[in-house]
Every structure is written in C-alpha cells, then in structure tokens.
PLY file of the C-alpha trace (Angstrom):
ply
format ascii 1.0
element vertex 345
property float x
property float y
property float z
element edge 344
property int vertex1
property int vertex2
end_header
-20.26 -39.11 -25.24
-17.42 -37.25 -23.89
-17.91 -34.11 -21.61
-19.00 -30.70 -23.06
-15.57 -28.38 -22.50
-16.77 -25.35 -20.29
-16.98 -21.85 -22.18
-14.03 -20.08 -20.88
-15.14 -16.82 -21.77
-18.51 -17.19 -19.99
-19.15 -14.98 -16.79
-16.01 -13.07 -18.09
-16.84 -9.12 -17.78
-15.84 -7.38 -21.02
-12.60 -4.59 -20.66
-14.04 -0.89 -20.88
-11.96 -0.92 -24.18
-14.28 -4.14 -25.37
-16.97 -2.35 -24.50
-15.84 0.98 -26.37
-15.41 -1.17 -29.19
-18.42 -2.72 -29.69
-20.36 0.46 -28.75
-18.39 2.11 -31.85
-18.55 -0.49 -34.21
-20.31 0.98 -37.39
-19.81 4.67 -36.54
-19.12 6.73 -39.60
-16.45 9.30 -39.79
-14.54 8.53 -36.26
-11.85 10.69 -36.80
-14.44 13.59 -36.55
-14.44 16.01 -34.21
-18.10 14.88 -33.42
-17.41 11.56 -33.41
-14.44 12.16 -31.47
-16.32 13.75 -28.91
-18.75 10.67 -28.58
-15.99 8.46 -28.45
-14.37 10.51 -25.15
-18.04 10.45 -23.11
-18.48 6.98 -24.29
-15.09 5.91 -22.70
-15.57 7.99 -19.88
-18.99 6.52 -18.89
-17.63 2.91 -19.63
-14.85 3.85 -17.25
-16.92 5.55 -14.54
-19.36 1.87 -14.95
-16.46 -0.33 -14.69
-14.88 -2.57 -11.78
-13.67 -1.77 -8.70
-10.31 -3.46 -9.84
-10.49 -1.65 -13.49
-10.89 1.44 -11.44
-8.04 1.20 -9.25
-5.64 -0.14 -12.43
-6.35 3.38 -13.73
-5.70 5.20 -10.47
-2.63 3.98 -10.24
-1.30 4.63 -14.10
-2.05 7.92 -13.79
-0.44 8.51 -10.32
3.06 6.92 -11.85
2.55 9.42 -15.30
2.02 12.38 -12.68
4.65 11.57 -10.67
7.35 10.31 -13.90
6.13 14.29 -15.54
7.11 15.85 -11.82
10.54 14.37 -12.12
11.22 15.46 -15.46
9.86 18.91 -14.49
12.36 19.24 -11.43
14.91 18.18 -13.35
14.20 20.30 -16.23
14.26 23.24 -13.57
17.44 22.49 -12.24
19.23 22.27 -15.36
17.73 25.34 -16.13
19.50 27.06 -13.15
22.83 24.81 -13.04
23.55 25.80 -16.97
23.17 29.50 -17.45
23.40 30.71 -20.92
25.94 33.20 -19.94
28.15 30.50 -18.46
31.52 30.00 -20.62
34.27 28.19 -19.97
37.31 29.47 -20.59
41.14 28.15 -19.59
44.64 30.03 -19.27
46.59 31.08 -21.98
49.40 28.20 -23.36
47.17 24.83 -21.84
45.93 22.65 -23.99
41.92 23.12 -23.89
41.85 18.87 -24.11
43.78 18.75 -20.78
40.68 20.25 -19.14
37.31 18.58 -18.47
34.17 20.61 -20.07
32.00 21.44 -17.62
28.51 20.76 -19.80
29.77 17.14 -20.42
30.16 16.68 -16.68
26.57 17.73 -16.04
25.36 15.20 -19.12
24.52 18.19 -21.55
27.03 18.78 -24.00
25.64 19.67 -27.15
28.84 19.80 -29.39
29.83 15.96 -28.67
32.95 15.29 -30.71
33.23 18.80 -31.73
33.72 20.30 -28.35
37.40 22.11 -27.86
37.61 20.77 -24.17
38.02 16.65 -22.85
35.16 14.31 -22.70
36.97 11.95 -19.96
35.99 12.34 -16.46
39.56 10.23 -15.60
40.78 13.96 -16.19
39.01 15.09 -13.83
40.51 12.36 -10.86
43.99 13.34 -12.48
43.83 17.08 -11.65
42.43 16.69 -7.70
43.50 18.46 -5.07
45.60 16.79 -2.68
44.19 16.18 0.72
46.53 18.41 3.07
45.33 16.32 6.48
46.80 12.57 4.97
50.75 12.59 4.10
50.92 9.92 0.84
54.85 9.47 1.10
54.47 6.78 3.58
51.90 5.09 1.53
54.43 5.56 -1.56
57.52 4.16 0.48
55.80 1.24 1.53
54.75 0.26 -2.34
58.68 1.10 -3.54
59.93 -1.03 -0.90
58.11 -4.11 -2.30
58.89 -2.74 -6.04
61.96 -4.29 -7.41
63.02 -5.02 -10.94
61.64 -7.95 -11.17
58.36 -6.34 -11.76
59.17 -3.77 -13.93
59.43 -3.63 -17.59
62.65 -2.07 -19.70
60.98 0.87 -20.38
60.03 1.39 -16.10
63.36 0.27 -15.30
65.15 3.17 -17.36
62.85 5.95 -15.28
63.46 4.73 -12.09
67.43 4.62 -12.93
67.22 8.20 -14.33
65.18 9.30 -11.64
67.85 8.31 -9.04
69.96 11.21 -8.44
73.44 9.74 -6.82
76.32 9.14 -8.61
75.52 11.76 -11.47
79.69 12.46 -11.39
82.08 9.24 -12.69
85.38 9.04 -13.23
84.93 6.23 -15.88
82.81 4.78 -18.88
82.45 1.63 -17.13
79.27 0.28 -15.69
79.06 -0.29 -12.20
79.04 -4.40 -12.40
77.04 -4.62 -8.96
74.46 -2.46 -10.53
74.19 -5.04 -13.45
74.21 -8.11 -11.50
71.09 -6.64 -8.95
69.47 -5.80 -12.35
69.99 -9.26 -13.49
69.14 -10.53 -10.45
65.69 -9.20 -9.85
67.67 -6.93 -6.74
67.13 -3.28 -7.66
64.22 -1.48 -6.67
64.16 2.18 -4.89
66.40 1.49 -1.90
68.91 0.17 -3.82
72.32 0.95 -2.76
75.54 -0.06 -4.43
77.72 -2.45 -2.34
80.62 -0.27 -3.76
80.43 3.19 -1.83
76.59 4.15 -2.48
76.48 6.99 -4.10
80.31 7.45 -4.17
80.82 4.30 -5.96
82.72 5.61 -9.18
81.69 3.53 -11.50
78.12 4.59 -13.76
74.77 3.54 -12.56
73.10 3.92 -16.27
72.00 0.61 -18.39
74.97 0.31 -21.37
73.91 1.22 -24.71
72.20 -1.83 -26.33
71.47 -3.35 -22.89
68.02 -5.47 -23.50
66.10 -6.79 -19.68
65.72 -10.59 -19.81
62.57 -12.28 -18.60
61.83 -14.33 -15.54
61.35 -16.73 -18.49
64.56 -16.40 -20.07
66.38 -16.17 -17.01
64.78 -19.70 -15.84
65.91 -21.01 -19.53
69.20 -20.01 -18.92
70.00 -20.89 -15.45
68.14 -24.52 -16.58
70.71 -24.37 -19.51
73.94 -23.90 -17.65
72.82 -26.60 -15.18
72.85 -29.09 -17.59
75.93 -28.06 -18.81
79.36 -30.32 -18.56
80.82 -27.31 -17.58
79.12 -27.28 -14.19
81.05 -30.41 -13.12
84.37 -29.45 -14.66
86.62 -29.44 -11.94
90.22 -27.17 -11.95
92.59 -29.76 -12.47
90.80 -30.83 -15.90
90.79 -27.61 -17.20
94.13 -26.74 -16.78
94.39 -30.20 -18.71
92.28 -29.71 -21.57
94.49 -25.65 -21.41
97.52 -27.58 -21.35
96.71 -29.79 -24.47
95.54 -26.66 -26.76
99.57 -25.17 -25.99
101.91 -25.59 -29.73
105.51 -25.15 -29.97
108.66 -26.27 -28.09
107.87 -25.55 -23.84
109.35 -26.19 -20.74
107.30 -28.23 -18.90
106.30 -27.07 -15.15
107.99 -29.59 -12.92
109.14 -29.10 -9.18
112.82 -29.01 -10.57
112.42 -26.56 -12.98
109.41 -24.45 -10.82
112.34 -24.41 -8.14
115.12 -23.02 -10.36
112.95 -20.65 -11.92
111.89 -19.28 -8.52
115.69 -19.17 -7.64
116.49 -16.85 -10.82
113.83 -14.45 -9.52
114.95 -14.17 -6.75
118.24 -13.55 -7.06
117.27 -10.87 -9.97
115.18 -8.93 -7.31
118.12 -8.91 -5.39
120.59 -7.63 -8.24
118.08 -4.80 -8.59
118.28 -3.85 -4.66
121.62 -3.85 -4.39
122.05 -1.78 -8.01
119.28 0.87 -6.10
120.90 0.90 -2.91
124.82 1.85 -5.08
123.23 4.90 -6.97
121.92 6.04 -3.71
125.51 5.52 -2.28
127.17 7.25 -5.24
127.66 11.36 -6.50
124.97 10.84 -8.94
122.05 11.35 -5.75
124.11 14.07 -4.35
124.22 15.72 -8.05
120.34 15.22 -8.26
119.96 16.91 -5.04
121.85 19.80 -5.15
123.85 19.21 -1.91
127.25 19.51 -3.11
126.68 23.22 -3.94
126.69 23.49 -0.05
129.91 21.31 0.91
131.76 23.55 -1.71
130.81 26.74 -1.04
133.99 27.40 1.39
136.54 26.67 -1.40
138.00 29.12 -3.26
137.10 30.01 -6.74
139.97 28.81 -8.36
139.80 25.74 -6.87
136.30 25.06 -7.25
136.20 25.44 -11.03
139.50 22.73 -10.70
136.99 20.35 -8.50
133.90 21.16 -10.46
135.94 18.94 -13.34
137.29 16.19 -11.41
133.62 15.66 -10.05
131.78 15.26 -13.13
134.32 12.98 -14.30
134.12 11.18 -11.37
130.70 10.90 -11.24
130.54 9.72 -14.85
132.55 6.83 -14.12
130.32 5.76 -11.53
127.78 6.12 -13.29
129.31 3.57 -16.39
130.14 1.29 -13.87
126.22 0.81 -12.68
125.29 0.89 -16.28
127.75 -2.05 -17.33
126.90 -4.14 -13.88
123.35 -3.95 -14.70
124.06 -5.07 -18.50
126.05 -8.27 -17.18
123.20 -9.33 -14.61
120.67 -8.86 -17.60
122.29 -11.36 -20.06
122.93 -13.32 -17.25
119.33 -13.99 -16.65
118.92 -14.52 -20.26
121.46 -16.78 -20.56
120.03 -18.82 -17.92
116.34 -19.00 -18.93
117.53 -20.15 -22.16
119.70 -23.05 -20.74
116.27 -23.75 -18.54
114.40 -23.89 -21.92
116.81 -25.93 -23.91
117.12 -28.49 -20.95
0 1
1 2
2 3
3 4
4 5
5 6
6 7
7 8
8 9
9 10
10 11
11 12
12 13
13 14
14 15
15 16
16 17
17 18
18 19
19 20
20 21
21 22
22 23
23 24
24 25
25 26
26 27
27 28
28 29
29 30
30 31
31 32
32 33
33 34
34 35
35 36
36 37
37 38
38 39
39 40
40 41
41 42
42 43
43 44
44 45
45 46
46 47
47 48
48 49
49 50
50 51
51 52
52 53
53 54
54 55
55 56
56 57
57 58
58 59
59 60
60 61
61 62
62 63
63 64
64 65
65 66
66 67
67 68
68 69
69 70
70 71
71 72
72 73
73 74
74 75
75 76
76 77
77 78
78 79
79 80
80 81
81 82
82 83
83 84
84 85
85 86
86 87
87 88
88 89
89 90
90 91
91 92
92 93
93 94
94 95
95 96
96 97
97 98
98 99
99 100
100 101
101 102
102 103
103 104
104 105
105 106
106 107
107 108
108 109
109 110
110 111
111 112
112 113
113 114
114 115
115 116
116 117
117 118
118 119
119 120
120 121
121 122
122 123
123 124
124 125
125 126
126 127
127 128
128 129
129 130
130 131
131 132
132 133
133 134
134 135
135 136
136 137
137 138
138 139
139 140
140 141
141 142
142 143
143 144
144 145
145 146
146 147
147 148
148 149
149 150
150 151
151 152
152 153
153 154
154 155
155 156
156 157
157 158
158 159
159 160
160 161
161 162
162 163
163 164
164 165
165 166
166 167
167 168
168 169
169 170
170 171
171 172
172 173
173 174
174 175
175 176
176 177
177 178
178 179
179 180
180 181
181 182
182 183
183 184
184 185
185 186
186 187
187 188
188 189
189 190
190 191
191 192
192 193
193 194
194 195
195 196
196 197
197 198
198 199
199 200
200 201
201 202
202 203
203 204
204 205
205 206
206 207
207 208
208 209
209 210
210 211
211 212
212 213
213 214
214 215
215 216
216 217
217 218
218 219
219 220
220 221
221 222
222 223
223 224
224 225
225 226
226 227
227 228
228 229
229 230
230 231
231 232
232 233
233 234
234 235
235 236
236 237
237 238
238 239
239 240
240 241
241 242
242 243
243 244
244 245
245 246
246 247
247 248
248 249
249 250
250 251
251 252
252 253
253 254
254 255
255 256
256 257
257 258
258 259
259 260
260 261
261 262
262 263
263 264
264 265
265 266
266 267
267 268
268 269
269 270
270 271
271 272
272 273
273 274
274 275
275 276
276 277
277 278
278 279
279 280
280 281
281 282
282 283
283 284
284 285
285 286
286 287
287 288
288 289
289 290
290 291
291 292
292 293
293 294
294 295
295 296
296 297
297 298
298 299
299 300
300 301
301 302
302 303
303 304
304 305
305 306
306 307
307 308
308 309
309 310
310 311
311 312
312 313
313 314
314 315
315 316
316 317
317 318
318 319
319 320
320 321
321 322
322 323
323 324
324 325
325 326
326 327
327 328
328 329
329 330
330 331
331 332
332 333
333 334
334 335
335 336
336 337
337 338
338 339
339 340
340 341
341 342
342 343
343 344
C-alpha cells in the first residue's frame, strides 16, 4: 500500500481573519450597527490572542500608513504656504504670455492644464537663465566655431552664418566672389573664414547666388567618382587641340613655322608703323595747336601780322595733318593686302 500523504494543513494556526470568519459564520444582519460592533471586539480580541509574528506584521503596517499620512500632511502644508490664493502671475505689456513659464505648473499644480494662458515647458525656463557673470562663454563658443565648417552645416545654417558675417557688406560688382564658392564647395568655410582675395576688402560678393542649392558629402563623392572615370581625365593638350582642330569648316591657313614666322613679321612691323605715325603727330603743329603754346611764341608779333600768320598756320597744319591721315591709310591696306596673300597661299 503506498504511503498516507501528510495533511499539510495540520499543526497550521488559523489567520485572525480565519478565525473572524468562522466566529461570524451564521450571524444575522452583519451590516448592523450591533453586529458591527461584535465584529470590531471580535477582531480585536482575535488580534490581541494572535502570534508573536501576526503581531509584529500589524505593527509594522500601521507604522508605514502613519508615516505615508505624515508625508502627505507635510506636503499638503507646504503647498498650502508655497501657493497663496492671492498669488497671480502676471507678465509685461506686448510679450507673449506662452513665452513665459506658469509658475503653478512648475510647482506640479496647475489646475487649468491646456487652458492655461502661460507655457507648460520647463525647456522655457533653461532658455530664459541668467547668465553666470564669473565664467566668460566666448572662449567656449570660439573653440566650437573653429571646428564648425560647412561641411557640417545644412543650406538653411549655411545662409545665417553668411548673413551673419559682417565684412564685405560694400561691392563694386554682381559677381560672386569665386574663392567663396569653391571653400563652400569644398567643405572650407566655417567662422574664420577669410577670403584669399583681400578679406574683407575683396570686392567681389560673399552671398550664395540666387538658385544656389549645397551638394552633399554624398553627391560630392558621386561626382568626384564620376569625373575620375572620365576620358577626359587622361586627355592630354596636344589631343585636344586635335580633336579642336578637326571641328574647324571653311577655307584656313594652316599654322606652320613658315607662315607663324611671317605672320609674326607683319605684326611687328605694324606696331612699328603705329610708333613712328605717334611719334610724327607729336613732332608736328597739330600737338602745339592742342596745347595752346603757340599763343605764347606769337604774342610779340604785331596784329597785322598775326591775323596774316594765324592763316598760313592752319593751313599748314592741315596739310600735315592729311599727310598722317593718308600714310596711315597706305600702311592699313598694306597689311590687308598681305594677310590676304598669306591666306590665299
């Protein structure tokens, strides 16, 4: 025969409310007042008959409720002086009541939640602190803009800091400084950024073009991968002046030494033509006209005579001045003449 199992419950003492329980069982009317009270001294006496350990379970309950009702007192009491009735918060005229933290949602007791005029958003609060007047921040601020450069800034970031720059405000052109565009491109321009071309001087504009749209490290990468790959990053000079050379229509000279030297010869000689033509009108009446200085060299003669003179110089002088004009006509079709014998040859 297998093994009688051991009562479990046997020995066990019953809980005082067990014992309440049974002592109750069959009682008429327990929500009574008298029955009520029967209950209470019957629970009392079970709990004044009970265990050492039953005893000391109770003990402690209580001492946690009387301690959990003191805290909730205290605080009740120092709510009660913190948030006077009279208190009102109030800001100055023209600022926007939702700019400023209320003062009852600090604490934890606003009672108009959503409804409440004033910000719910303590972050206002770390917005609007004082500055500490015994730590200086700009050397803390430096040291972050010197390791900010373009590279980490968005389009929108990269406008305010160039509108927040105040050199070269004064131009003398449209045109956008292309040093400015290339450390843009570049990843180069940050706070410190000066302009290779004069600083602030430099009098070109330091403002993005209309239109002008900030590439990606991504794009950038794409692009430089692109152009590497490119046949044009092995073309060398002589074969593109080839393929240029093949893409020229109609009937050309072509550039040989002979014909490089003779056209070289031509230019020369035409620079000279003009030197020599400079250096005669110079020589002639015409300069002395322009200047004035044969007023002086006449000014002993009579009057007479100087009307008489007055007549023979102009016509003089306009002879010279055909025979320049004609000179420089001849060495012009000249020149022609021979560029279009180099042509036809």
């Amino acid at each position: 025969m297998p093994p009688k199992k051991k009562d479990e419950g046997k020995g066990k003492k019953p809980t005082v409310a067990k014992m309440v329980e049974d002592k109750t069982f069959g009682m008429k009317n327990k929500k009574g007042s008298a029955a009520q009270r029967q209950i209470k001294q019957i629970t009392s006496s079970a709990a004044a008959g009970g265990s050492a350990e039953e005893k000391k379970k109770q003990a402690e309950k209580a001492a946690r409720e009387r301690e959990k009702k003191a805290a909730e007192d205290a605080k009740r009491e120092a709510e009660a002086l913190l948030n006077r009735p009279a208190q009102i918060q109030k800001v100055p005229f023209g600022v926007d009541p939702k700019t400023v933290l209320c003062i009852f949602f600090k604490k934890g007791n606003c009672e108009k939640g959503k409804k409440c005029k004033f910000a719910h958003d303590l972050s206002i609060e770390r917005k609007t602190e004082k500055k500490n007047l015994y730590t200086d921040g700009r050397a803390e601020e430096e040291e972050v803009k010197k390791k900010e450069t373009s590279d980490d800034w968005d389009e929108e970031k990269l406008r305010k800091v160039v509108l927040s720059k105040k050199g070269n405000q004064v131009t003398t052109t449209d045109k956008v400084c292309k040093f400015f565009i290339e450390a843009i491109e570049d990843g180069k321009y940050g706070w410190f950024w000066t302009c290779p071309n004069g600083g602030n001087q430099c009098k070109y504009k330091h403002a993005l073009p209309p239109g002008f749209v900030l590439k990606t490290k991504e794009q950038r990468a794409a692009e430089k991968a692109l152009l590497d790959k490119s046949p044009l990053k092995t073309l060398t000079l002589e074969d593109f002046l080839e393929s240029e050379r093949h893409k020229l229509t109609g009937t050309l000279t072509p550039v040989t030494p002979e014909t490089f030297a003779k056209w070289k010869q031509d230019r020369l000689d035409k620079k000279a033509a003009e030197e020599q033509a400079r250096q005669a009108k110079e020589s002639t009446g015409r300069a002395m006209f322009e200047s004035g200085n044969w007023r002086f060299t006449e000014a002993a003669d009579s009057e007479g005579e100087e009307e008489e003179e007055d007549a023979d110089y102009i016509e003089r002088l306009r002879a010279e001045t055909q025979k320049i004009r004609d000179r420089k006509e001849e060495e012009r079709l000249a020149a022609l003449n021979a560029a279009a014998e180099v042509a036809a040859g």
